[in-house]
C-alpha positions in Angstrom: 112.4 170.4 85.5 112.2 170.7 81.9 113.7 166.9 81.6 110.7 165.6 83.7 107.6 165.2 81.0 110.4 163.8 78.4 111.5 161.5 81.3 107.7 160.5 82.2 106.7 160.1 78.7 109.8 157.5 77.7 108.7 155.8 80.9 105.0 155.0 79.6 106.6 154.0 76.2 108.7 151.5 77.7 106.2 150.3 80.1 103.8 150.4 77.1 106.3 148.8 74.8 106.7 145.5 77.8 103.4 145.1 77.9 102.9 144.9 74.5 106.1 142.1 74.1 104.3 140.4 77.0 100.5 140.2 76.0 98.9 137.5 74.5 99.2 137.9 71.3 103.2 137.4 71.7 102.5 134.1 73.7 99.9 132.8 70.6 102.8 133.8 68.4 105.3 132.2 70.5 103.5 129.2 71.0 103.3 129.1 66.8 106.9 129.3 66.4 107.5 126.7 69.0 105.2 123.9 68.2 106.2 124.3 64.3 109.8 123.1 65.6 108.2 120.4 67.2 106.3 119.3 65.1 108.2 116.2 64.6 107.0 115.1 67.9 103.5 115.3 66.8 103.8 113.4 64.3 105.9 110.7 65.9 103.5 110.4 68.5 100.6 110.1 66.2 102.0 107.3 64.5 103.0 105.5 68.1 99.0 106.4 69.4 97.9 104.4 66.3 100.0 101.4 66.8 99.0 101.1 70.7 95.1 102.1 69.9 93.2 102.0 66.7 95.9 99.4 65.2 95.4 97.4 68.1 91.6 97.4 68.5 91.4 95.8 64.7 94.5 93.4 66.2 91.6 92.4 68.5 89.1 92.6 66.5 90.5 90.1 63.7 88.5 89.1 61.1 85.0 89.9 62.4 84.9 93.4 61.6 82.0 94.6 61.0 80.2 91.6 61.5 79.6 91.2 65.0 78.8 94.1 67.4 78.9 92.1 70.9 82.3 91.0 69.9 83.2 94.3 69.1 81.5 95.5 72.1 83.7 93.5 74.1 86.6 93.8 72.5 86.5 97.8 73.3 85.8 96.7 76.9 89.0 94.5 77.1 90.7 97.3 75.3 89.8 99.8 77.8 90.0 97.2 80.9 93.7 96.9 80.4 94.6 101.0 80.3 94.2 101.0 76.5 97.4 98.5 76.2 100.4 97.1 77.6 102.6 99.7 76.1 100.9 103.0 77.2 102.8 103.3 80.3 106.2 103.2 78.5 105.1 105.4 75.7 104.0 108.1 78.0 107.0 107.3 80.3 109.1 108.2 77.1 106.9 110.9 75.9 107.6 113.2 79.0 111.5 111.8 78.6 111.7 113.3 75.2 108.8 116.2 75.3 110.8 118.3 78.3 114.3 118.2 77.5 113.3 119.1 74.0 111.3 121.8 74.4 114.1 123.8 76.1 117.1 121.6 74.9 118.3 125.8 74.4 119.7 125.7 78.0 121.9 122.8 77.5 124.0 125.4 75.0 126.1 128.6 75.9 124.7 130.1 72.5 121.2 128.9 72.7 120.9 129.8 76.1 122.0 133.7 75.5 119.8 134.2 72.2 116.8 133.1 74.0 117.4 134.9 77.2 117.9 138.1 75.3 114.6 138.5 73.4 112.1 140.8 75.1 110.3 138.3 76.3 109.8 137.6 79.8 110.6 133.7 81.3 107.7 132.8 81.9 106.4 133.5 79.0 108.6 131.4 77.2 108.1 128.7 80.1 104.2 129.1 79.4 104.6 128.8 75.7 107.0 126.0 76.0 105.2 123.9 79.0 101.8 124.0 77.2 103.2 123.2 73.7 104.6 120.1 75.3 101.1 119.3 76.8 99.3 119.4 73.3 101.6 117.0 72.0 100.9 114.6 74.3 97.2 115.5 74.2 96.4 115.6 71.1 98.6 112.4 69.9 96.7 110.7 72.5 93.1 112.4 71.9 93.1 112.1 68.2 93.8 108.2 68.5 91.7 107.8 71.0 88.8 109.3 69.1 89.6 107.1 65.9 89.5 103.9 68.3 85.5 104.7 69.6 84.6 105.5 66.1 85.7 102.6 65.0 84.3 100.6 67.4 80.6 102.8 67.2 81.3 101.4 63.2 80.5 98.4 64.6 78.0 98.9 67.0 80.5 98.5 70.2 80.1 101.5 72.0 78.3 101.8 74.9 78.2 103.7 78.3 80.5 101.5 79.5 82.9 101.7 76.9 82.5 105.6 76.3 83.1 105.8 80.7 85.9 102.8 80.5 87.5 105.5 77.6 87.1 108.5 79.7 88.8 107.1 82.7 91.3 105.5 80.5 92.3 109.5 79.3 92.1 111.1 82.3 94.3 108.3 84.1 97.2 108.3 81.5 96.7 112.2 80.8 97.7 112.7 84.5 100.4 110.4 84.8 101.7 112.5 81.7 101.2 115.9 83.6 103.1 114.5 86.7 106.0 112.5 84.8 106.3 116.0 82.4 106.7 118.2 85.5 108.9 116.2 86.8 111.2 116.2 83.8 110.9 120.1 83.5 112.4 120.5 86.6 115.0 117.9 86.3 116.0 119.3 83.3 116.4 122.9 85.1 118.8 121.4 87.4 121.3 120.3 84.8 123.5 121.8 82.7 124.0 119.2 79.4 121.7 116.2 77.8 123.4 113.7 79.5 123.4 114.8 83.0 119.6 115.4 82.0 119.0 112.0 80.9 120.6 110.8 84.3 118.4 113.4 86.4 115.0 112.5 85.2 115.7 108.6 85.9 117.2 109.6 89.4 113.6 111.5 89.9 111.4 108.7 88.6 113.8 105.4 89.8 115.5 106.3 92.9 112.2 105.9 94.7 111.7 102.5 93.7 115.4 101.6 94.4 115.4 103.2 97.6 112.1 101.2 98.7 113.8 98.3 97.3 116.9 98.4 99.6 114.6 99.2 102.7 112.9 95.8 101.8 116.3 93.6 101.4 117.5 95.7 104.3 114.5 94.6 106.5 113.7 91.2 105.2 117.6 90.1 106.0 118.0 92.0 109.7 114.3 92.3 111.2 112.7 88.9 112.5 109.5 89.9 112.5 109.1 92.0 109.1 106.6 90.6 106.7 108.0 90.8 102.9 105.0 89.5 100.2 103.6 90.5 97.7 100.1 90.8 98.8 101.2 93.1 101.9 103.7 95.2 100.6 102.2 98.8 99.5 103.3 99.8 95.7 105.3 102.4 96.9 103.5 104.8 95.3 104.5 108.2 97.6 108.3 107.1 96.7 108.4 106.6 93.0 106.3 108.7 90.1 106.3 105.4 88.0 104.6 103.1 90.8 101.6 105.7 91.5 101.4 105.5 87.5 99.9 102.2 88.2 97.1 103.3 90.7 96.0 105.6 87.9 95.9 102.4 85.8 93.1 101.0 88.2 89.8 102.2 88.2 88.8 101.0 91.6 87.5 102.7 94.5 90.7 104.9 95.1 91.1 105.9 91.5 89.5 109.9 92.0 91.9 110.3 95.0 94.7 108.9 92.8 93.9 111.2 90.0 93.9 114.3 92.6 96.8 113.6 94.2 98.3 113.4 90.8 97.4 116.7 89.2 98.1 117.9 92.6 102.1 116.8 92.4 101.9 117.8 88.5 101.0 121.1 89.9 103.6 121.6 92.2 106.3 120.1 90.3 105.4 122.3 87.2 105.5 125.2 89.9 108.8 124.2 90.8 110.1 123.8 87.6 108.9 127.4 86.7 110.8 128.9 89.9 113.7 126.7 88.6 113.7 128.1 85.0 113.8 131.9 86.9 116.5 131.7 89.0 118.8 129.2 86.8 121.7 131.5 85.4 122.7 131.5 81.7 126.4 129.9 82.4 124.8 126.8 84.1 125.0 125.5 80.0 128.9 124.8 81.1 128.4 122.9 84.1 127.0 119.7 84.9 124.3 121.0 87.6 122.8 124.5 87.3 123.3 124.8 90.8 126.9 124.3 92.5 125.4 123.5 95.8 123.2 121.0 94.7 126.6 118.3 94.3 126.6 117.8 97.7 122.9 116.9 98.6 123.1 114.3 95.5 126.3 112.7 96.0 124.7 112.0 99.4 121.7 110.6 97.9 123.4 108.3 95.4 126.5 107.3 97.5 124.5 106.3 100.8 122.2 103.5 99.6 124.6 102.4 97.0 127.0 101.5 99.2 124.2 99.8 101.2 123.1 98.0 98.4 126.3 96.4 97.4 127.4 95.1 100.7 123.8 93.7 100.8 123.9 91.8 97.3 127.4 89.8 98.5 125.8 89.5 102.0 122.7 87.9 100.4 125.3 85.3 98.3 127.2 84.4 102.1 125.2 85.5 104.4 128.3 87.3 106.0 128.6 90.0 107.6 132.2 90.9 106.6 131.3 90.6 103.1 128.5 93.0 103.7 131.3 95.4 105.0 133.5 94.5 101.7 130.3 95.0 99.4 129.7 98.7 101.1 133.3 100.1 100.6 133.6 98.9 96.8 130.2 100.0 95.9 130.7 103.4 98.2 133.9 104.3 96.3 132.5 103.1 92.6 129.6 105.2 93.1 131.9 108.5 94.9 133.9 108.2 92.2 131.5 108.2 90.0 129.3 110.9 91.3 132.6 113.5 91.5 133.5 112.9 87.9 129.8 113.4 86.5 129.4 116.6 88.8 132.4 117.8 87.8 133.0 116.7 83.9 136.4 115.4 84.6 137.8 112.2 85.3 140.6 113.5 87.1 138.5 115.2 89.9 137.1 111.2 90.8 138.9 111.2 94.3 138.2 115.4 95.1 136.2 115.7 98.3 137.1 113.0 100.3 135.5 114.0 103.3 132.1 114.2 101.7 133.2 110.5 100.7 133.7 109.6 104.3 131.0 110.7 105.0 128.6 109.2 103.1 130.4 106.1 104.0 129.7 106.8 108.0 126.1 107.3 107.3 126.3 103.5 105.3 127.5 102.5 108.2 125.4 103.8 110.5 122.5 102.7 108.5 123.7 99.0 108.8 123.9 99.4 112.4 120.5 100.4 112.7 119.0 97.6 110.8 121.8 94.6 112.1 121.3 95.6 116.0 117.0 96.8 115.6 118.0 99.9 117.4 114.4 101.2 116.6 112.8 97.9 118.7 110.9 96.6 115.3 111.2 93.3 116.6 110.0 93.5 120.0 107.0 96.2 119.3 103.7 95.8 119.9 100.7 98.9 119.9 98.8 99.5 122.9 95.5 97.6 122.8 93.1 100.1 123.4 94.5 102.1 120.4 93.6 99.2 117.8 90.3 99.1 115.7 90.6 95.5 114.7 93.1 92.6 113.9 93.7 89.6 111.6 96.2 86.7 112.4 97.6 84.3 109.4 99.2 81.2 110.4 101.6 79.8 106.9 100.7 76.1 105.7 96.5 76.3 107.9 94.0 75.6 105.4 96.0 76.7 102.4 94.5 74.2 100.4 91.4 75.7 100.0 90.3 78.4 97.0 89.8 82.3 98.8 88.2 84.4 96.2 86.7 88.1 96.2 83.9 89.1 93.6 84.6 91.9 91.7 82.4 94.6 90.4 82.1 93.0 86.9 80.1 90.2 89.1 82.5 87.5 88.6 84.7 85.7 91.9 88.6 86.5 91.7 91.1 83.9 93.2 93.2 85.4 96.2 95.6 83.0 98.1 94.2 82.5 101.4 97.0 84.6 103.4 96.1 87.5 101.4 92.2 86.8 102.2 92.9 86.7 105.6 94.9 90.0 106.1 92.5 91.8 103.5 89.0 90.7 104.8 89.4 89.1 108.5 88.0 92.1 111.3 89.0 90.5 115.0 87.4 93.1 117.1 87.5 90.3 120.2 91.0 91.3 120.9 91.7 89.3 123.8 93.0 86.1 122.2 94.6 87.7 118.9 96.1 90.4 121.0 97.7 88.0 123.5 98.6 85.1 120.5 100.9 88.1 119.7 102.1 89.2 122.8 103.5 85.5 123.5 104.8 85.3 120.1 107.2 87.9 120.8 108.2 85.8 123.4 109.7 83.4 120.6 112.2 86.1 119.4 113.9 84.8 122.4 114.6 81.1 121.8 117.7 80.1 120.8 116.5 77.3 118.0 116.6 79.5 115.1 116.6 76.3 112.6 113.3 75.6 114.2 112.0 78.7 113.7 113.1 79.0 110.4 111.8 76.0 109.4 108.2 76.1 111.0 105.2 77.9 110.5 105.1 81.7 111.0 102.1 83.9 112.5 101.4 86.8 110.6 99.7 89.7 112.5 97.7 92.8 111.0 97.6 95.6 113.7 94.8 97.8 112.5 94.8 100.7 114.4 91.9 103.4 115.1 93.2 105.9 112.9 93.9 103.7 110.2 97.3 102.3 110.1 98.0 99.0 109.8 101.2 97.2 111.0 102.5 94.2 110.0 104.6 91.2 111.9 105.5 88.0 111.6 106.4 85.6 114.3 108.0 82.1 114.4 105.2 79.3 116.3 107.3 77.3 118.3 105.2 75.9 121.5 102.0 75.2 122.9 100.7 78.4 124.5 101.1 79.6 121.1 98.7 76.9 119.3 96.3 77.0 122.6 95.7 80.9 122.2 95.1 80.2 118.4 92.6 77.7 118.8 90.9 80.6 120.5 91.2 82.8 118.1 90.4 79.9 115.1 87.0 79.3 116.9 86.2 82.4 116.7 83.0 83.6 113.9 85.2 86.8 112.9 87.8 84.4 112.2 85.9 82.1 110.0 84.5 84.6 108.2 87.7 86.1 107.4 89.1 83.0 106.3 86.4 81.0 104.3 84.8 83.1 101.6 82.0 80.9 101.3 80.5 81.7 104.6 80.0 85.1 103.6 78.7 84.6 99.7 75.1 83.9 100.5 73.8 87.0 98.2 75.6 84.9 95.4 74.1 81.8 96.3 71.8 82.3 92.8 75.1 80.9 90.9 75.9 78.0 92.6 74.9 75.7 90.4 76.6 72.2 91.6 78.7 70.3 93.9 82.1 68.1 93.4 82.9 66.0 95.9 86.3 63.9 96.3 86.5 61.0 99.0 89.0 60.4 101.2 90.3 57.7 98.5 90.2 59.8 95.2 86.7 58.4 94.0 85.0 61.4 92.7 81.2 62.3 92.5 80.2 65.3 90.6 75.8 66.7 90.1 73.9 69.4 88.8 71.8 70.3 91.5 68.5 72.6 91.7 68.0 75.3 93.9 66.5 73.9 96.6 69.3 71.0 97.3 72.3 73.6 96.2 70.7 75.8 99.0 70.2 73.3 101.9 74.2 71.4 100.7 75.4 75.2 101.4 73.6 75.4 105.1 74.6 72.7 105.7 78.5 73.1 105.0 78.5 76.4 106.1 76.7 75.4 109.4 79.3 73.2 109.7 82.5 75.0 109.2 81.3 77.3 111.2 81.4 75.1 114.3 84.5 73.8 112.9 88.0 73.6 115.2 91.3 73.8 115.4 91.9 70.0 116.1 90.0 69.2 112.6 92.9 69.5 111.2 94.8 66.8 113.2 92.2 64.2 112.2 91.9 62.3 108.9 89.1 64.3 106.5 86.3 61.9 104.8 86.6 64.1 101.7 87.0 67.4 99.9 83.7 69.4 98.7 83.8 71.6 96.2 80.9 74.0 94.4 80.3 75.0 90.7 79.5 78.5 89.6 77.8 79.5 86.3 76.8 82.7 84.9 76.9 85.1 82.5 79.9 87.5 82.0 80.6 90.2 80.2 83.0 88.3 77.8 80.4 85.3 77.6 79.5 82.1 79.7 81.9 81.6 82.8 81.9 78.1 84.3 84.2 77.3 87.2 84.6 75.6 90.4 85.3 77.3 93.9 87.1 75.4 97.0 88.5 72.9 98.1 87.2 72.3 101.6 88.0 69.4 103.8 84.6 67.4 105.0 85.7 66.0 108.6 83.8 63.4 110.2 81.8 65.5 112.5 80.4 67.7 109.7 77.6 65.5 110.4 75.1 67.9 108.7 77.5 68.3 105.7 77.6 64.1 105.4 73.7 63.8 105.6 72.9 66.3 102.9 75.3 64.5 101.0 74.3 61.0 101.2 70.6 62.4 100.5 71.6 63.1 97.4 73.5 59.4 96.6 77.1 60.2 97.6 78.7 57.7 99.6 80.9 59.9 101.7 82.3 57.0 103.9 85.2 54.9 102.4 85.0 51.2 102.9 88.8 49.7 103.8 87.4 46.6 101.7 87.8 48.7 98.4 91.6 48.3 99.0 93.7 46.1 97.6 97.2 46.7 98.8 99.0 49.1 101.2 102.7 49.9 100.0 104.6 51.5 102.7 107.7 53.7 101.3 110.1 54.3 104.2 112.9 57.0 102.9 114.5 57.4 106.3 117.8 56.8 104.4 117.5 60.2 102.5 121.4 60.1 102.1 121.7 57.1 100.1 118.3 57.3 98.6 117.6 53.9 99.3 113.8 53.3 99.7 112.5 50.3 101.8 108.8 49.2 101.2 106.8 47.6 103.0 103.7 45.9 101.2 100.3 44.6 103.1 97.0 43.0 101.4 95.8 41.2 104.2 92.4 42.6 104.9 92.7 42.8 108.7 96.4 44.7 108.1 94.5 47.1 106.1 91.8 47.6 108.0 94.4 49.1 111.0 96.3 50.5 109.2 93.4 52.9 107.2 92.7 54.9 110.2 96.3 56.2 110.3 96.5 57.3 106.6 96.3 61.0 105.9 95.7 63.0 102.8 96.6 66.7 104.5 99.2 66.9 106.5 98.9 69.8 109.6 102.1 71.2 108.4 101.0 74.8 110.0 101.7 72.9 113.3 105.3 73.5 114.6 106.1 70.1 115.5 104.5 67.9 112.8 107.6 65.4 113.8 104.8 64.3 116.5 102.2 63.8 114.5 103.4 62.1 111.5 106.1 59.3 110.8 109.1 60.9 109.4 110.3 60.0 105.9 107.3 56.8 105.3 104.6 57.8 102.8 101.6 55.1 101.9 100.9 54.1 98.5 97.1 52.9 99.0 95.6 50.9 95.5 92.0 50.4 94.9 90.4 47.0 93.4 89.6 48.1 89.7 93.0 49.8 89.1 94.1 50.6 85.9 98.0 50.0 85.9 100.8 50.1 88.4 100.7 53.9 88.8 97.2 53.9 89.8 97.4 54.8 93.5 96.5 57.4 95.9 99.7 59.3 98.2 99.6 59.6 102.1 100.9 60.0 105.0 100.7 57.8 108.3 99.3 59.3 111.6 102.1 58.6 114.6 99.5 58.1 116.8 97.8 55.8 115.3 99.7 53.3 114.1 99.0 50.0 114.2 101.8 47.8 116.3 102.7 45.7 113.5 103.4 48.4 111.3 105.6 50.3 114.6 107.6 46.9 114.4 108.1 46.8 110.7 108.9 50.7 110.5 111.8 50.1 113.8 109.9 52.7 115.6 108.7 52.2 119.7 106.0 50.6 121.0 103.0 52.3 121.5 102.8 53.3 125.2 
């Protein structure tokens, strides 16, 4: 009984003593010690701040200096609009590469590992001390030279709201991305046991999303008809890889706050996981390749499957066979097994231990390929119930491609788009009927056994947008009528005009039209300056017209192309440019009379022509060309009516509209020399007779 106060009171001292070793006092003084050893990193990073900042701000800048506040002004602007610079990304990529394995490069060490694991100090106060000193480095390297850059530009008068906001979201964007990338690393580095294995553990965790999304496209794009593979439908892949959603924090759009959530949130749980790792990892893991024996399964799995995919698709994609697919798989599955066993194991003789995890991860290859080469998820053939979609858009390859699409962005100037990205971004089909059933026979096509057809045609690309906000994407070969009959339905459609022809919906940007070019049907070009009053009632009257336009325009030969001239002011001076190319068909009557009220002469006169030179390539083997020349009046007179500048190529026969292998060479009176000619085509239909009998082709009927 006598033992128990002597028994209490040592308790209290060593309770006392903890909490002493554990207050924060000992994590200041930790956190002292630590970032004193690392100070080589500050420094380092100080240095590579100024190159990528202040240094290149008075890159920029160049010799006006001082001299001229709007340039510098603008120059901070353009600084700021591209994420600071072109090399923040990798130095921040590097920075969390070099900033987490060194702050505990202890644990890759039997000796290191024991000395710090037996001071009184608790794990996570180490962790703390550690994982915050590797924060400030990157914080203050990037703070300090991003402090230095405003007041260098405020030197000059170039700071303004904008700038100081462009700045602030230029720091919080990259500050993320460093807090998400740095997590990351922490916890790859807990998972391994030496630098090397480390090195290949934080590019598995920031690449293998990218290359797994990257064999799902090959993958897709080779086996599955109706997938759609571009550029301005595929996602960036963001949930997959930390380095793509580094991008979205690189835009500041409309989505950037969400982005820069959703990125402290996976900093957050990373750096959570990575302290939970640090806990549980055991001193001897410093002798093994991964801190945790069970983990060699789960990644040989990971690393074996798709790169045994991913060979047998790169010799498949030189062949197109699928027996060197099979060939590709089972070299690449036993370079990679091999491999894997070897690293896990630090020893070349253990590369062929385990075989039956090797089998397996070849059966799941092949399982894989068997899933993708037969569609046994029905990607091909699936279509969403119609009463669960919100709204479509339909994209027809090679239909009206030759006209401009643009988008105005928020600095108040008109982006270019291609015209298939317009359509899938901006058309809203909320009349269903005719989209939904254009796709619905499409799917029909899958079935027709003239693949070369289909492969050489046109393709209808369908956006399935659904009520709850998924969209789905297909693709689908055109190959007969019903299919062009249920698109003119859709074509004549206001929804889908709108959503294919930017100018119909830029009336609050009318103030900026400014003038017209016009180009007739035989390359004579007419350009004005026009006031307000005519640039308004030449832009009714297009618009009027295009709206009423039809599907069978395009089958007909266009009187000319009209184009419009924007000015205004920008924010990195005076932007001049010219937007569309529309066709002008002969029923745009209201188009053609506010044009000839201004002086154009819209209709081409067949007496301007001097000769027709008729090319006939039919022999494409020998590449033997056959002309045929005409300069009788009356010859050219018939044979204008057949000539066409744009071809309907989106039409999946165009062998019926147009005479295969004959092009025109038309030359007006007043050429210059003997390569002063216009280029076109010749309309089947409406060939003259004469020109059937020199061509060998039959009679009309």
């Amino acid at each position: 009984m006598n033992s128990c106060p002597c028994l209490w009171r040592r308790s209290l001292s060593v309770k006392r003593r903890w909490r002493d070793m554990t207050s924060g006092k000992l994590f200041v003084r930790i956190l002292k010690t630590d970032f004193k050893q690392r100070a080589w990193s500050l420094l380092l990073g100080l240095i590579v701040f100024f190159l990528c900042l202040p240094a290149a701000y008075l890159l920029m800048l160049g010799s006006q200096i001082g001299t001229d506040p709007i340039r510098a002004m603008r120059t901070a602007e353009e600084l700021l609009r591209s994420s600071g610079s072109l090399m923040l990304p990798f130095v921040t990529v590097a920075a969390a590469c070099i900033c987490a394995p060194g702050g505990f490069a202890y644990l890759h060490k039997r000796s290191g590992t024991d000395y710090y694991h037996s001071l009184p100090v608790r794990r996570e106060t180490l962790f703390a001390a550690k994982y915050v000193n590797g924060i400030l480095i990157y914080l203050l390297s990037f703070g300090i030279n991003l402090l230095l850059t405003l007041l260098l530009a405020a030197a000059g008068g170039g700071v303004t709201g904008e700038v100081l906001r462009g700045a602030a979201c230029m720091f919080a964007g990259h500050m993320t991305a460093y807090l998400m990338l740095y997590s990351i690393a922490l916890a790859a580095t807990f998972l391994t046991g030496n630098l090397p294995v480390n090195i290949l553990m934080i590019g598995f965790f920031y690449l293998y999303g990218i290359f797994v999304r990257f064999l799902r496209v090959c993958l897709m794009d080779s086996f599955l008809r109706t997938y759609v593979h571009s550029s301005w439908l595929e996602d960036t892949g963001t949930i997959l890889s930390p380095l793509c959603f580094y991008t979205g924090l690189t835009v500041y759009g409309e989505g950037w706050p969400v982005h820069v959530l959703t990125g402290l949130l996976v900093a957050a749980g990373f750096s959570a996981l990575a302290l939970l790792l640090y806990r549980v990892r055991p001193s001897e893991a410093s002798d093994r390749a991964l801190a945790f024996p069970w983990m060699r399964l789960p990644f040989k799995f990971l690393v074996c499957v798709p790169a045994g995919l991913m060979g047998g698709w790169f010799f498949y994609s030189m062949r197109m066979s699928m027996g060197w697919y099979l060939f590709g798989t089972v070299v690449l599955w036993l370079i990679s097994s091999v491999f894997m066993e070897m690293v896990t194991a630090l020893s070349f003789r253990q590369g062929f231990a385990h075989w039956k995890s090797s089998a397996l991860c070849l059966a799941v290859s092949g399982f894989v390929l068997l899933v993708f080469v037969q569609d046994l998820t029905g990607y091909d053939a699936y279509l969403p119930r119609k009463d669960s979609l919100a709204h479509m858009a339909v994209n027809v390859s090679m239909l009206d491609t030759e006209q401009d699409a643009y988008s105005w962005g928020e600095d108040g100037l008109p982006y270019y788009e291609s015209i298939n990205s317009y359509r899938m971004n901006h058309m809203r089909l909320t009349d269903l009927d005719a989209a939904y059933d254009l796709a619905a026979e499409s799917i029909q096509t899958l079935e027709a056994d003239d693949n070369e057809q289909q492969m050489d045609g046109s393709w209808i690309t369908v956006c399935f947008s659904t009520k709850s906000g998924r969209k789905i994407y297909r693709q689908y070969p055109q190959c007969n009528e019903e299919q062009v009959r249920l698109l003119a339905q859709v074509y004549d459609s206001e929804e889908y005009k709108e959503g294919s022809f930017s100018i119909l919906t830029d009336e609050e940007h009318l103030e900026y039209y400014k003038g017209i070019h016009y180009r007739d049907f035989l390359g004579q070009e007419y350009e004005q300056t026009l006031s307000a009053q005519d640039m308004e009632r030449v832009y009714e009257a297009f618009t009027a017209d295009l709206r009423d336009a039809s599907l069978a325009d395009s089958f007909t030969q266009e009187i000319g192309t009209l184009s419009f001239r924007i000015e205004r002011d920008s924010w990195y001076g005076d932007y001049d440019s010219t937007l569309g190319s529309y066709p002008v068909y002969a029923d745009y009557e209201r188009t053609l009379a506010a044009l000839d009220d201004l002086g154009i002469q819209t209709v081409c006169d067949p007496s301007t022509v001097i000769t027709v030179d008729v090319d006939d390539y039919d022999d494409e083997y020998s590449g033997q060309v056959t002309t045929y020349t005409y300069t009788d009046p009356e010859e050219i007179r018939q044979i204008f009516p057949c000539l066409r500048s744009r071809r309907a190529d989106w039409y999946y026969d165009t062998d019926s509209l147009y005479v295969y292998g004959v092009r025109a060479r038309v030359t007006l009176a007043g050429a210059q020399n003997e390569y002063d000619y216009q280029n076109y085509d010749l309309a089947l239909s409406e060939l003259p007779d004469f020109l059937r009998e020199d061509l060998g082709l039959d009679q009309a009927p």
